[in-house]
N, C-alpha and C positions, 0 to 999 in steps of 0.2 A: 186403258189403265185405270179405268173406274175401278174398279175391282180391288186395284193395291190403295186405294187414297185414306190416306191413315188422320184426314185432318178431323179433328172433333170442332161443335159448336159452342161450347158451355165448361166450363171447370169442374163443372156436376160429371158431366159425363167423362171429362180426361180421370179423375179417382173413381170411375164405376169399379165396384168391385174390391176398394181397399174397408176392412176392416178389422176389427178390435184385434190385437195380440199381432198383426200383422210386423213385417217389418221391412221400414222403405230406409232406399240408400236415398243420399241429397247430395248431388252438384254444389258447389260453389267454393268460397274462399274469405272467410272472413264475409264481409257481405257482397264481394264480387263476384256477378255470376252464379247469385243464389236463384234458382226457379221462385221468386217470392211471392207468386200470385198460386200457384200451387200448393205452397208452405200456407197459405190463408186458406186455402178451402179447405185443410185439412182440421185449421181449426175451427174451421163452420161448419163442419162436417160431427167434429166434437168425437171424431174418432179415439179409442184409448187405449194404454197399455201398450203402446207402441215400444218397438227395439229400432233408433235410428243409427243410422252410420252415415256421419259426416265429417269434413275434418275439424268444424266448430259448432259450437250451435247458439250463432247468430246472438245478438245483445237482445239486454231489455225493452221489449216491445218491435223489435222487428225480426223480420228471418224467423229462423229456429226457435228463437228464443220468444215467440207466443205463442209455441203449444206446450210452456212450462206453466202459463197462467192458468188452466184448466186440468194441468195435472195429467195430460197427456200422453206423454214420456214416460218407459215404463225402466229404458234402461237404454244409456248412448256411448257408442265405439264412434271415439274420437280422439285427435291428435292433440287437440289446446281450447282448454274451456274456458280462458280468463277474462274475459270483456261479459260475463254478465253475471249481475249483481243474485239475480233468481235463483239460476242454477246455483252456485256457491251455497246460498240458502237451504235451497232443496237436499243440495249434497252432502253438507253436511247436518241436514236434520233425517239424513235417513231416507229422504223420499225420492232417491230417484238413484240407479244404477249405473254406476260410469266406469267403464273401460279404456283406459288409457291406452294407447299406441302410437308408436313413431311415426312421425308424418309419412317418411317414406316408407316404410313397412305397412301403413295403413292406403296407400296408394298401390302398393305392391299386390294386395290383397285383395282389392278390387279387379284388379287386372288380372290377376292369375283365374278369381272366381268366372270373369267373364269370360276367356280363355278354356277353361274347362279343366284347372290348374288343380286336385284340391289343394293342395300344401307345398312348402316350400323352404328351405333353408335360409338363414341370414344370420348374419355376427350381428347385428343390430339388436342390442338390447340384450346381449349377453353379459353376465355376471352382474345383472340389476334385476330389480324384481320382474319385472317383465318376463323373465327367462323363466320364473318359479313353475315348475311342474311341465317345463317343456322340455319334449327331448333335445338332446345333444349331440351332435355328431364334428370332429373334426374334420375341417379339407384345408388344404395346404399348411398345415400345420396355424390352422387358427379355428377358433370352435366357433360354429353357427348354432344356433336354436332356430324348431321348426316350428315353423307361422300357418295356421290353417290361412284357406280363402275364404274370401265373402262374399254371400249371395245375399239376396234380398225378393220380398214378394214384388215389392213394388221401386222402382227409379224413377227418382223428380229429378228432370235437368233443366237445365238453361240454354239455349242456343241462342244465334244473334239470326243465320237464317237459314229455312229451309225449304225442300219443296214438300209436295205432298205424300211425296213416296216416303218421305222418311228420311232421307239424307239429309246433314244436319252441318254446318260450318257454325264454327264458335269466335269473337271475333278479340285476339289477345290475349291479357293474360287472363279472360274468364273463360279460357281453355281449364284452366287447374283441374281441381276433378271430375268435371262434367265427363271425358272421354271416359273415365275405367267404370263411372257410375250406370253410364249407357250401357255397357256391358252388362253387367251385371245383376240386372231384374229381373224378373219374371215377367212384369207389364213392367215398360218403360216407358214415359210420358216425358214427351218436351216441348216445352212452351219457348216460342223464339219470338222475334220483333218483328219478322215478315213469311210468310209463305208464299215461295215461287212457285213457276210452274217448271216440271222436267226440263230439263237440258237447260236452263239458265243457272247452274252454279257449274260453274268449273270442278271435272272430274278430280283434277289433282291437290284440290282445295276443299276435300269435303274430310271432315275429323272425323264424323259418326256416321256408317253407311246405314241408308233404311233399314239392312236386314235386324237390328240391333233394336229397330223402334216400334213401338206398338200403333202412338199415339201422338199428334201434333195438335197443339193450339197456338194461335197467334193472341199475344197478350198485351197489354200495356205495364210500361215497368216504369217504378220512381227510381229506381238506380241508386238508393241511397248511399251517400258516403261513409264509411265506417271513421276515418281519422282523414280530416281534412290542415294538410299542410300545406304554410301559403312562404314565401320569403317575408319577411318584414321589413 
């Protein structure tokens, strides 16, 4: 199986090949199960003009939200952008391009794009601006508007573990959108906390199958908290 072993050495090498105007989807959730060691070589990389699709983009100074520092960002499809002070900044001076969508509509769209889906109907976000300049169609007497799918050059995810083929288990709720983001890249790269060897993850336990992966690094991660709540 030498042949199929997809593990890399370096973070230089897991992004070979992403460059300027490109456009990479991102795993994660808030900052659960963000790829965030990936998210950093991209800003050491100093790559730009990126179009990213995530469902947030991460606060100031972690995740997502340090490739607003260098201006990185060229325009992001996302469900909720409120936890960073930059982007607001940015957004409302003009400098950076945001696309608003329904979380699940924007989950929907990953999954159909990895699928091979392009487009797709939903009531979601009909008769709000969202719907502006999209088609309409009624089914059962309720109107849907149609949602293209989303692809991407490049897929940063998170996994908890994998082996070297590629197969990927994610572990709780930092399942969120790692699964449809895996789908749908053209290189898909995923950094996990351990690399197996074949046959030690149970078949019926695996969320992302190799066929889906390009690329595997084993990383170390701060796991940072996004809102820590304690009882008092």
């Amino acid at each position: 199986m030498a042949g199929l072993d997809k593990r890399v050495s370096s973070y230089e090498e897991a992004l070979a090949g992403l460059t300027d105007g490109m456009t990479v989807l991102a795993g994660g959730f808030g900052l659960c199960g963000i790829p965030e060691n990936l998210i950093a070589e991209i800003y050491r990389l100093g790559t730009r003009n990126l179009t990213v699709v995530s469902n947030n983009c991460g606060i100031d100074g972690f995740g997502l939200g340090v490739l607003l520092e260098k201006h990185q960002i060229r325009k992001i499809i996302a469900s909720y952008v409120g936890e960073n002070a930059l982007f607001e900044q940015q957004l409302l001076n003009g400098e950076i391009d945001v696309e608003l969508t329904p979380q699940g509509t924007l989950a929907e769209k990953l999954r159909a794009g990895g699928a091979g889906i392009p487009a797709f109907f939903t009531a979601t976000g009909y008769g709000t601006p969202i719907a502006e300049g999209k088609e309409v169609r009624e089914f059962n007497g309720r109107n849907h508007i149609l949602e293209q799918a989303i692809t991407g050059d490049f897929a940063i995810v998170k996994g908890w573990k994998a082996d070297y083929l590629g197969n990927v288990v994610y572990r709780h709720t930092a399942q969120n959108f790692n699964p449809m983001v895996a789908t749908a890249g053209r290189i898909t790269v995923v950094e996990v906390e351990e690399i197996v060897e074949p046959g030690q993850l149970d078949p019926t336990q695996i969320h992302t199958p190799g066929i889906y992966v390009d690329r595997v690094i084993q990383g170390k991660f701060e796991k940072r908290i996004e809102k820590r709540t304690v009882r008092s």
